[in-house]
Phi, psi and omega in degrees: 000173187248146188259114198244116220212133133246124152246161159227149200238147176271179180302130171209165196277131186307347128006295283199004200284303200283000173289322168298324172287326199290310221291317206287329189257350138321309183325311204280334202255354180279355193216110162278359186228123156294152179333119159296006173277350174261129200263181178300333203252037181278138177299137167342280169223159153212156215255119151271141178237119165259143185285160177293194163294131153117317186282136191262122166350298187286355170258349172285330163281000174267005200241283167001289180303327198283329201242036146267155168301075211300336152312313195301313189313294182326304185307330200286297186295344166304320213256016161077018159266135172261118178260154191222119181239095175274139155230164201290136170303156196303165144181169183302103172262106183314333186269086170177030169055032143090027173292169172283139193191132172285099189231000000 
């Protein structure tokens, strides 16, 4: 049978990254056939990484990168997991004396 998953992952601080990769390449390894409901060129799974106060999509994939495994990420991304470093729009952030800060 086919096996079907939603997750939703809450804001959480790229800390939290090599816990995420372990959660994200079980995901990938519970199914070998994709949903029928999914066409080809839909992805497995996808992992969003939200970045902290102050921080950008592209340094939460650099922190990624940095603290992985380099296989897994490959291995991950073979198997049709897709990652996402969204980064939040600017605005004025209270605990920062009201700077503009991607928060």
């Amino acid at each position: 049978g086919y096996l079907s998953q939603d997750f939703t992952l809450a804001k959480m601080g790229t800390n939290t990254a090599s816990h995420l990769l372990g959660v994200a390449l079980l995901m990938a390894s519970l199914s070998t056939k994709p949903h029928p409901s999914q066409c080809l060129s839909a992805p497995r799974a996808v992992v969003i990484f939200c970045h902290g106060s102050g921080d950008t999509g592209p340094g939460a994939k650099s922190y990624v990168e940095a603290v992985a495994l380099p296989f897994s990420l490959t291995a991950l991304e073979g198997s049709g997991v897709v990652f996402e470093y969204p980064t939040a729009h600017p605005r004025p952030y209270r605990l920062a004396g009201g700077q503009i800060s991607s928060v």
